[in-house]
C-alpha positions in Angstrom: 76.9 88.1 149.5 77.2 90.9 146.6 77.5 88.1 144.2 74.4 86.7 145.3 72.4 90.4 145.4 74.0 90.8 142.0 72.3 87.5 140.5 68.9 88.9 142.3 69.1 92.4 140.5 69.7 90.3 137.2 67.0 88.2 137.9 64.4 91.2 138.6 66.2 93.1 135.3 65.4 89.8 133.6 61.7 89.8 134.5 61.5 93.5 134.0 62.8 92.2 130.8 60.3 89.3 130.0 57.0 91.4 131.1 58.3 94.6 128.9 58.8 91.8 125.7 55.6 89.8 126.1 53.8 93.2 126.0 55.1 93.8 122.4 54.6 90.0 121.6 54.5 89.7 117.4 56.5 87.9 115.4 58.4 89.5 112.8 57.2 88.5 108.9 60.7 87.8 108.5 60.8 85.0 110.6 58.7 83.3 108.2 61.8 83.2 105.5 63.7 81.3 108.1 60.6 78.9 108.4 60.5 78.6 104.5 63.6 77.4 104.6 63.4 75.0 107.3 60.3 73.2 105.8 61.9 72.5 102.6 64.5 71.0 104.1 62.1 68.5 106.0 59.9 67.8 103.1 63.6 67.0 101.3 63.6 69.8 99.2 67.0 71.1 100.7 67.7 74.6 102.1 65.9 76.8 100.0 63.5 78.9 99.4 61.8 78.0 96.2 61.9 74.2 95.1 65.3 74.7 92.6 66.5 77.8 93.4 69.7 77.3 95.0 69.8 80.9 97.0 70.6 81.7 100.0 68.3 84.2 100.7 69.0 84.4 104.9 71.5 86.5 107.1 71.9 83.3 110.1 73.1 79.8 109.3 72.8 79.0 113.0 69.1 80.5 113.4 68.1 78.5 110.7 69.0 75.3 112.3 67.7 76.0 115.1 64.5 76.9 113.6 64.8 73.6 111.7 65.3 71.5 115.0 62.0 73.2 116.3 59.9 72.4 113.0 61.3 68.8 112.9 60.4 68.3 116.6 56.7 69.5 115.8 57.2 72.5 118.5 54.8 75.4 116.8 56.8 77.8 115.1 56.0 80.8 116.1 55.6 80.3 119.8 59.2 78.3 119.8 61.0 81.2 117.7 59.4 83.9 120.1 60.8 81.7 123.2 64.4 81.4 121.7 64.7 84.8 121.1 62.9 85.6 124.8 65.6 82.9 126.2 68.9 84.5 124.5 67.3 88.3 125.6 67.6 86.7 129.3 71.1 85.4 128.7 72.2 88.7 127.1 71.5 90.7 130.4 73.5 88.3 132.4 76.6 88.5 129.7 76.5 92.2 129.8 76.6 92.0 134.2 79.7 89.5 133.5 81.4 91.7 130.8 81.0 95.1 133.0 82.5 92.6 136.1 85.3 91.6 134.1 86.4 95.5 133.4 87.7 97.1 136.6 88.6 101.0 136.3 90.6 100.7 140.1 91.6 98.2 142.8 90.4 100.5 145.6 86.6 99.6 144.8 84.8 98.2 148.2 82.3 95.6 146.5 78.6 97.8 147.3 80.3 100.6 145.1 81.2 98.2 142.2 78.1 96.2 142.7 76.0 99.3 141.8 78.8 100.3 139.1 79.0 96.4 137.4 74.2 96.5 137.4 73.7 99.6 136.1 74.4 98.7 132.4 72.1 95.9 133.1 69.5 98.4 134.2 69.9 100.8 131.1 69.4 97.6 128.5 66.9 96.4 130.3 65.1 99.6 129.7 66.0 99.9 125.8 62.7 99.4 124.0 64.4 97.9 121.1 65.8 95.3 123.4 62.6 93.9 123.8 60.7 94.1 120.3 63.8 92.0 118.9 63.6 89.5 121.6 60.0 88.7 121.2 60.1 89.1 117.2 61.6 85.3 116.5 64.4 86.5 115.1 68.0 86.1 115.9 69.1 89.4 117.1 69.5 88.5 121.0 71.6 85.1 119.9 73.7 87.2 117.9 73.8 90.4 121.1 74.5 87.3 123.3 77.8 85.8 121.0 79.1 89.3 120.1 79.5 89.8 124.4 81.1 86.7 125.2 83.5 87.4 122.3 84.7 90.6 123.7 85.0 89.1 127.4 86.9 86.5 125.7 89.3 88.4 123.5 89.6 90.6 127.4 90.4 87.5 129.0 92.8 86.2 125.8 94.7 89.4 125.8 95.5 89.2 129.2 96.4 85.7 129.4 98.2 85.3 125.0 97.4 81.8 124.9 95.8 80.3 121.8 91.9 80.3 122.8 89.7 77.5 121.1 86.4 78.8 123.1 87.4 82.5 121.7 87.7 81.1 118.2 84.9 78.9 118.6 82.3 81.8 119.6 83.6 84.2 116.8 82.6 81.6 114.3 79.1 81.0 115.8 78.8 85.0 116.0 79.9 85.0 112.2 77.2 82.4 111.3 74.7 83.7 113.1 74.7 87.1 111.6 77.7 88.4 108.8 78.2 91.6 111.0 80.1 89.2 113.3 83.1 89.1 110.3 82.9 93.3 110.8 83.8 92.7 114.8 86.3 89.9 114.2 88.3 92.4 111.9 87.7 95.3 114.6 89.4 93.1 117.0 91.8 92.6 114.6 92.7 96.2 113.8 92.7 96.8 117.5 95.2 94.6 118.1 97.5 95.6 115.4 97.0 99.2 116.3 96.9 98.8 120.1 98.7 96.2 120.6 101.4 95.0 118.4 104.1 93.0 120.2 101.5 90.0 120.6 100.3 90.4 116.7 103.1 87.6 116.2 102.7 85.9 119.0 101.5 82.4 119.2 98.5 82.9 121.0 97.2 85.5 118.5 98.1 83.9 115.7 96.6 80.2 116.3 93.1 82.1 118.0 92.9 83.5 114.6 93.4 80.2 112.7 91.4 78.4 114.6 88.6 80.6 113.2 89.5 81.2 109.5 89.9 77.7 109.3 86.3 77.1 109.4 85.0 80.1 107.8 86.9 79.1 104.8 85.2 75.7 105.4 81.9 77.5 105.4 82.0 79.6 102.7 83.4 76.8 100.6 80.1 75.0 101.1 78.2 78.1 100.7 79.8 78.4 97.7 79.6 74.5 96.4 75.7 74.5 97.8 74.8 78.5 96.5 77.0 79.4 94.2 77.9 82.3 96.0 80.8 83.0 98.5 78.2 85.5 100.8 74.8 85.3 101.6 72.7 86.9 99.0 71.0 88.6 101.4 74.2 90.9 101.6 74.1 91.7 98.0 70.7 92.8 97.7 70.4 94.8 101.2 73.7 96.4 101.2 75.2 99.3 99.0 77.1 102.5 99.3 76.9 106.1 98.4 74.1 109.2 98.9 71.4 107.2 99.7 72.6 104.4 101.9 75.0 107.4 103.8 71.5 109.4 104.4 69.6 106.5 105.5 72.3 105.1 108.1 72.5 109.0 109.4 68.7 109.1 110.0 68.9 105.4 111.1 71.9 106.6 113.9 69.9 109.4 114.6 66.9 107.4 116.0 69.2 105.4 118.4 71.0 108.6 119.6 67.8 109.9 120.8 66.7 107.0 121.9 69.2 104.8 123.3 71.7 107.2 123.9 69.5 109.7 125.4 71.1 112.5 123.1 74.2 111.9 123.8 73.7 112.3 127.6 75.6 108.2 127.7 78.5 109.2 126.1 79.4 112.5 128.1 81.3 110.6 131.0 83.2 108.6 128.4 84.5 112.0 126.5 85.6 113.7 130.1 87.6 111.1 130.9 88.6 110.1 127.5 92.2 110.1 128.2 91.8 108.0 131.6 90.0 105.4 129.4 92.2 105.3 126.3 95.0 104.2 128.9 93.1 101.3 130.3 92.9 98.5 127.3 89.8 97.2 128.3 88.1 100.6 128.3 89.9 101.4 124.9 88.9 98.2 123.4 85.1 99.3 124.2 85.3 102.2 122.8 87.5 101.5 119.3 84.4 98.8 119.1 81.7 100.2 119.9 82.2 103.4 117.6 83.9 101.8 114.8 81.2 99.2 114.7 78.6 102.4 114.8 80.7 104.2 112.2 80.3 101.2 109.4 76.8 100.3 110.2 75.7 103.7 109.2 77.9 104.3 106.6 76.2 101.1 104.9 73.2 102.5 105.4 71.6 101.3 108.8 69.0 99.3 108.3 65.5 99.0 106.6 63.7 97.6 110.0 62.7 99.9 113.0 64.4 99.9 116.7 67.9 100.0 116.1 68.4 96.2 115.6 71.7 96.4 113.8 72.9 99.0 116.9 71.8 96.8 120.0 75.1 94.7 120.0 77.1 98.0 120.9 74.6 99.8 123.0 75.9 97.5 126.2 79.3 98.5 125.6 78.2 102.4 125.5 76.5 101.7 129.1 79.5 99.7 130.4 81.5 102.6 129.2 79.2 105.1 130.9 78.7 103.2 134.2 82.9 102.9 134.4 83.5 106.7 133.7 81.1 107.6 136.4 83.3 104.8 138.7 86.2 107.0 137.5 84.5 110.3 139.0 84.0 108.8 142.2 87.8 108.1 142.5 88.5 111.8 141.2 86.5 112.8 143.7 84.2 111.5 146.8 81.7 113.8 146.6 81.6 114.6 142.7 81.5 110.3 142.8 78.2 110.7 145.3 76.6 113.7 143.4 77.3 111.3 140.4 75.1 108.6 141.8 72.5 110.9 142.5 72.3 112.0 139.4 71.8 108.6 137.7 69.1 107.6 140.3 67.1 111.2 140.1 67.8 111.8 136.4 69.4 109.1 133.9 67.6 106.8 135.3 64.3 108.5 135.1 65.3 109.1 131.8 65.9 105.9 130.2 62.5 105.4 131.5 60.6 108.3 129.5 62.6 107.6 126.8 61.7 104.1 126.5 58.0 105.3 126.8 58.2 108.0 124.6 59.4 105.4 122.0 56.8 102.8 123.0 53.7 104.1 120.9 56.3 103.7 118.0 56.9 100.5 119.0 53.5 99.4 119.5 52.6 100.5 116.4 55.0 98.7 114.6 54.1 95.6 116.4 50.4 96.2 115.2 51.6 96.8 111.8 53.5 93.5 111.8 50.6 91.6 113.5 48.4 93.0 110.5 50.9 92.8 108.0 51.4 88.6 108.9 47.4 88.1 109.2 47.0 90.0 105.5 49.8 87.8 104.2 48.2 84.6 105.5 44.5 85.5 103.8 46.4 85.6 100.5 48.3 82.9 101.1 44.7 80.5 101.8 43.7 82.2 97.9 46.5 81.3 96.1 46.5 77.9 98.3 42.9 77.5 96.6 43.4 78.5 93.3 46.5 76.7 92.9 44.5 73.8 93.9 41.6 74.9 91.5 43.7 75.0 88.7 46.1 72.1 89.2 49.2 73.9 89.5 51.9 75.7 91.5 51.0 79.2 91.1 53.7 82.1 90.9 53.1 85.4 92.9 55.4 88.4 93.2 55.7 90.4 96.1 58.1 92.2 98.5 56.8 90.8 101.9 57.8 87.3 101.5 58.1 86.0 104.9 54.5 85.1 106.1 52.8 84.7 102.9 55.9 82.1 101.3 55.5 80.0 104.4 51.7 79.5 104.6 50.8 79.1 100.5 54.0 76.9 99.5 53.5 79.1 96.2 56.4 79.9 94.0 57.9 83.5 95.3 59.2 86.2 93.5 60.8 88.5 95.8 60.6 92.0 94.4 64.0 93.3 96.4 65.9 89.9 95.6 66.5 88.7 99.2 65.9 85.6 97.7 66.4 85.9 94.0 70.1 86.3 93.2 69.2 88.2 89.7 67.7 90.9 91.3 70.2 91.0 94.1 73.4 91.2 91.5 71.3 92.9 88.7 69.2 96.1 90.1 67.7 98.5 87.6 66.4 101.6 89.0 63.7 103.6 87.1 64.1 107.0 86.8 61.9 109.0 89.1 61.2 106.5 91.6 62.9 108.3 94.2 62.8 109.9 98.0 60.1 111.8 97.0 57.6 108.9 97.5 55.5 109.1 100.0 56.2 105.6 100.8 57.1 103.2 104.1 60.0 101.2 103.1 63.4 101.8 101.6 65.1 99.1 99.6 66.0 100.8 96.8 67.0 97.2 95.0 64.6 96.0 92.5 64.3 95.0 88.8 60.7 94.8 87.6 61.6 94.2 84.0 62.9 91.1 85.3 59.8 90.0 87.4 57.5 91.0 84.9 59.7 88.6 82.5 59.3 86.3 84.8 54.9 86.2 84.2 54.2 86.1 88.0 49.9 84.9 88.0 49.8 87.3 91.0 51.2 90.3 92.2 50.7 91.3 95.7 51.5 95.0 97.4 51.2 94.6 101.2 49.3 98.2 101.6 46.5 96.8 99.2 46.1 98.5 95.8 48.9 101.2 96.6 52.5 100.8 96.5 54.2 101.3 99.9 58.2 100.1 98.4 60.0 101.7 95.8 59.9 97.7 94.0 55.9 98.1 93.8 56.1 101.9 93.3 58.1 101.0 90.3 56.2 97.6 89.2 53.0 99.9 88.7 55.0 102.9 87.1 54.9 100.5 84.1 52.4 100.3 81.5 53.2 96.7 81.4 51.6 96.4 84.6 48.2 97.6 83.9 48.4 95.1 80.0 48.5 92.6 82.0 46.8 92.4 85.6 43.7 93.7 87.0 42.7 93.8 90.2 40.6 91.4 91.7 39.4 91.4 95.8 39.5 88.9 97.9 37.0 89.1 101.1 38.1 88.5 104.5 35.4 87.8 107.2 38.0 88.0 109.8 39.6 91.4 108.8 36.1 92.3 106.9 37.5 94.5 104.1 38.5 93.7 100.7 42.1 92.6 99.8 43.2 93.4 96.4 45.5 90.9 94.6 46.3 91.9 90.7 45.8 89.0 88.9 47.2 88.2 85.4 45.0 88.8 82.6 43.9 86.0 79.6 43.9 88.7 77.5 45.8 91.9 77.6 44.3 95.2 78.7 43.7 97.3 75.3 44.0 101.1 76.0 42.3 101.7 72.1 42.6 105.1 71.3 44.1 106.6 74.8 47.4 108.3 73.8 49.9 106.4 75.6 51.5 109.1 77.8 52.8 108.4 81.1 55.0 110.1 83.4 56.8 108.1 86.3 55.8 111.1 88.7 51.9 109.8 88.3 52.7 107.1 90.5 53.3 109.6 93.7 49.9 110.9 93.2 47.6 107.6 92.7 49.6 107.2 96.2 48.8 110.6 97.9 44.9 109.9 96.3 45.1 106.5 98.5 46.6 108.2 101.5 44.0 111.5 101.6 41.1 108.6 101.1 42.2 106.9 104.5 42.5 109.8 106.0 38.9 110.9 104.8 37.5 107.8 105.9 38.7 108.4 109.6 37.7 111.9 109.4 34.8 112.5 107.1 36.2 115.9 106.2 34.3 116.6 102.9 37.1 119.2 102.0 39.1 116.1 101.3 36.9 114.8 98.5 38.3 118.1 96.6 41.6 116.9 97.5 41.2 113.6 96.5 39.8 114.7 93.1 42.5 117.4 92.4 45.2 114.8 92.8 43.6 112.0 90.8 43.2 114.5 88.0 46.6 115.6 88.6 47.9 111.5 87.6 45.2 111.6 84.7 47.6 114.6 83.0 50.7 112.3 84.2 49.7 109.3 82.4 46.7 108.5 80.5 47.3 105.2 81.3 46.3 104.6 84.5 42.9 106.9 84.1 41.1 103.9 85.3 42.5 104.0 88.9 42.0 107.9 88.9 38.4 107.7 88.0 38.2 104.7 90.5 39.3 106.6 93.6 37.3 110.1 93.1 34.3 106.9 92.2 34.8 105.1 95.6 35.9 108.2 97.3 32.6 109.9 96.3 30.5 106.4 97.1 31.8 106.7 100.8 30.5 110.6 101.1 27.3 109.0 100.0 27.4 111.4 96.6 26.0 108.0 94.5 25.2 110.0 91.3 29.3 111.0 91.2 30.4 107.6 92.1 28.2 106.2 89.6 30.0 108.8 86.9 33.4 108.2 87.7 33.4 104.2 88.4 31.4 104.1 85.0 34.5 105.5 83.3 37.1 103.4 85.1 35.1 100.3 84.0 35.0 101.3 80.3 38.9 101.9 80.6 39.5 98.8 82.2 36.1 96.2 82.3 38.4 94.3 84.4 38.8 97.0 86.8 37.1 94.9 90.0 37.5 97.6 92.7 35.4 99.8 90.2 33.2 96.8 89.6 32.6 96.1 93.4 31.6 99.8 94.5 29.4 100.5 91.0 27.6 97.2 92.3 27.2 99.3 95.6 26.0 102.2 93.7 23.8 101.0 91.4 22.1 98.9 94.7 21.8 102.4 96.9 20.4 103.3 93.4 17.6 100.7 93.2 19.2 99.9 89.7 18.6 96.6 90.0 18.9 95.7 86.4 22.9 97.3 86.1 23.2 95.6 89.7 22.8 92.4 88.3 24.9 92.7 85.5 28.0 94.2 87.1 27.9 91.2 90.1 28.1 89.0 87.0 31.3 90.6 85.4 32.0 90.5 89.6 31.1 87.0 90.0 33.3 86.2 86.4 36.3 87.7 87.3 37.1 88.5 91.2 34.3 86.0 93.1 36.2 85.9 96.3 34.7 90.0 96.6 30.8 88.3 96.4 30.5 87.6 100.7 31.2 91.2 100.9 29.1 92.6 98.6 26.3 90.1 99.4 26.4 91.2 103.3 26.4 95.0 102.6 23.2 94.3 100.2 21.7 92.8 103.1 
């Protein structure tokens, strides 16, 4: 009977579970790399990324077959990656119900009390907001959640019994493949036992378990290294890194998950009072050298770069299990601290989990709509560079740092600007001196080497946020004078979206900058950013004390670096245009044209201007430098004159 209520209350957690995920429902971009990947191989190009680049540029061997079974059965991709993910989340909640069973704190438990004791872990994860935006993302985080709990039942169960354990070996290996953090458990294990443990480090069971799995991992990364070149995934090299940086980033990165997940703290509290009652159970022990070592590594390398705690979720069931069996052992210290306990979790943790999971929804939202956005943008440019690769008869190259969406849907040659898929950039980064934390900017991979992608002559450069850099890859790519010799750029209209994209475009003839002294100061690039940023904001609140902002800072980048004056005079131009002052707009985009005639955001808005103007004649002439040199911007341009 309490079995059979127990499979109920997983069953409700698990639709709990599903309606909480399909609310999110997005797909993440990087999902996309995985289905890069998988189409080469079908169209017999191999496993990789661009046609004769042997790189492995993906953290899960075993999410990329699986991915490749649902391409080759015609299933659509992002549908069947969403349900796999959706389908492991569901498994994961009735591994962590069988993991918490398998851990008893006393024999004296009647089965109601341990019932309640053995769900409640279910309960919490099935309230963790980052539970859900993984499992609906496509990606493999809930596979690898699921492997890394049935490898610490197993190792419980091994440990008791010291026999060599093929399923225990087997799952360790499927963890390992599935994400490399699994190698960082299977050495935790490790240590435990040595530490913990020792008399059965020798012992036959122990020692065949563990051969059993290097065997194959050797066998893996011998292929990896015959088929890549490369004895880890490259992924590895250009993600991971130590020191200042990556330290501060895996604190802030903890941080978010202890206030989240952990409710402050609040979790762990049972655990620390009875600390020395759980370090003398092994089981309990084992949770806790795992869960906190595994914690302790993960944000010393720096967390990771994506929101809601992905790289933390494998632990965070062993931090409730360790809660819910701490509050068992109150209830055997004492009857009525045990029953206060259980009020407490119904009338307050519980409650809780709850606010804290809706406090971090906006957050979550908001990243979903971002990545919704962020994988519609990437598919727009991916049609143009479909179309002009066709228009011109050849595969086109395009550099960017959001790879996943936009690789998949043009088939285009990808440079990745962070070296997830390049292994130059991943072995060979090159910082550039004041490209720092002082950017106002969204993402944080601080490995890049734009002298080496602008070597490389990409026909296109894309930056996700438009014509402002949002990564330290694209703050640096436009920091260089390089950049603005040799692209402009040139809009493409989207009816769906209706705005403008901008995509620089490689010039037939380098940008001449004449007589401008050729000054320029990395530091400019932080305020053609803040120009960008006070310009959204203006546009959502038409605060006309903005417009002296906007113009302060622009002017501010023109001392920084002559260079760019173009894009200064652009934004006070356009920012002006938008107030409806048409007699500044028309000043200002006149000078960003005769920096740069190529200059097509200027081009596009002077057309505006010089329309509002009634110039009809300079209307004419700059939609033909429009027409010549950015034509996808015409539909636009052509509906607003309507």
């Amino acid at each position: 009977m309490i079995r059979r209520v127990s499979y109920i209350l997983v069953f409700a957690a698990a639709i709990l579970f599903i309606i909480l995920s399909l609310e999110i429902n997005f797909v993440q971009d990087d999902t996309f790399i995985f289905l890069r990947y998988a189409d080469n191989f079908l169209n017999g190009n191999g496993f990789v990324f661009n046609s004769g680049e042997m790189v492995e540029g993906y953290s899960s061997i075993s999410w990329l077959m699986l991915l490749t079974i649902i391409l080759a059965l015609k299933i659509d991709p992002v549908t069947g990656s969403q349900m796999l993910s959706m389908f492991f989340g569901i498994l994961v909640l009735a591994a962590v119900l069988k993991l918490s069973e398998s851990i008893k704190v006393s024999e004296d438990q009647n089965p109601s009390r341990s019932l309640f004791y053995n769900i409640l872990p279910v309960i919490l994860l099935a309230l963790t907001g980052g539970f859900h935006y993984w499992s609906i993302s496509g990606m493999e985080t809930s596979l690898f959640m699921l492997l890394f709990l049935i490898t610490v039942k197993l190792y419980i169960k091994n440990q008791r019994n010291n026999k060599p354990d093929f399923l225990l070996a087997l799952v360790l290996y499927l963890l390992s493949v599935t994400r490399p953090e699994g190698l960082l458990l299977y050495a935790l294990l490790v240590i435990f036992t040595i530490i913990f443990d020792r008399e059965k480090v020798f012992s036959k069971g122990f020692l065949f378990t563990n051969v059993l799995f290097i065997m194959p991992m050797i066998l893996t990364i011998f292929v990896r290294y015959y088929y890549y070149d490369n004895l880890l995934p490259n992924t590895l090299y250009a993600k991971s890194g130590v020191g200042e940086h990556y330290l501060t980033r895996g604190i802030t990165y903890f941080y978010q998950s202890f206030k989240y997940n952990l409710l402050f703290g609040l979790i762990l509290a049972p655990a620390f009072i009875f600390i020395k009652k759980i370090v003398r159970q092994k089981e309990l022990l084992l949770l806790l050298f795992t869960a906190f070592g595994y914690t302790f590594i993960i944000t010393l390398f720096g967390g990771d770069v994506l929101p809601h705690h992905r790289y933390y979720l494998p632990v965070l069931p062993l931090f409730f299990i360790l809660f819910s069996k701490s509050l068992n052992y109150i209830f055997n210290s004492s009857k009525v601290l045990g029953r206060v306990a259980v009020v407490i979790i119904i009338i307050v943790i519980i409650p809780l989990s709850i606010v804290s999971y809706k406090s971090e929804l906006p957050l979550i939202i908001k990243n979903k709509r971002h990545e919704l956005g962020l994988v519609k943008k990437m598919s727009i440019y991916a049609q143009f560079i479909k179309e002009e690769s066709e228009k011109s008869k050849k595969r086109v190259a395009a550099a960017l740092s959001t790879i996943g969406a936009f690789s998949y849907y043009s088939s285009a040659e990808v440079i990745d600007f962070i070296g997830l898929t390049d292994k130059y950039i991943a072995n060979n980064p090159k910082e550039i001196e004041g490209i720092d934390d002082s950017l106002p900017i969204a993402w944080r991979e601080r490995k890049y080497n734009i002298d080496y992608v602008l070597s490389r002559e990409p026909d296109f450069i894309i930056f996700p946020a438009g014509a402002k850099p949002s990564a330290y890859a694209e703050a640096a790519i436009f920091s260089r004078k390089e950049f603005i010799k040799y692209y402009y750029p040139q809009l493409i209209y989207s009816r769906e979206l209706n705005v403008n994209l901008p995509i620089f475009t490689r010039r037939e003839i380098p940008l001449s900058t004449g007589s401008v002294p050729d000054v320029c100061r990395t530091e400019f690039v932080k305020y053609y950013i803040v120009a960008n940023n006070l310009f959204l904001k203006y546009l959502e609140t038409k605060n006309s004390l903005l417009l002296q902002e906007i113009e302060m800072t622009a002017n501010k980048m023109i001392e920084l670096c002559t260079v760019y004056n173009s894009y200064a005079y652009s934004i006070i131009g356009y920012s002006n245009f938008h107030a409806g002052n048409m007699e500044t707009a028309k000043e200002n985009l006149k000078k960003s044209v005769e920096l740069d005639p190529l200059n097509c955001i200027s081009l596009f808005y002077l057309s505006k201007v010089y329309l509002n103007l009634n110039d009809l004649k300079s209307y004419l002439s700059t939609t033909y430098l429009l027409n010549k040199y950015s034509p996808a911007a015409l539909p636009n341009l052509i509906s607003a004159g309507r």
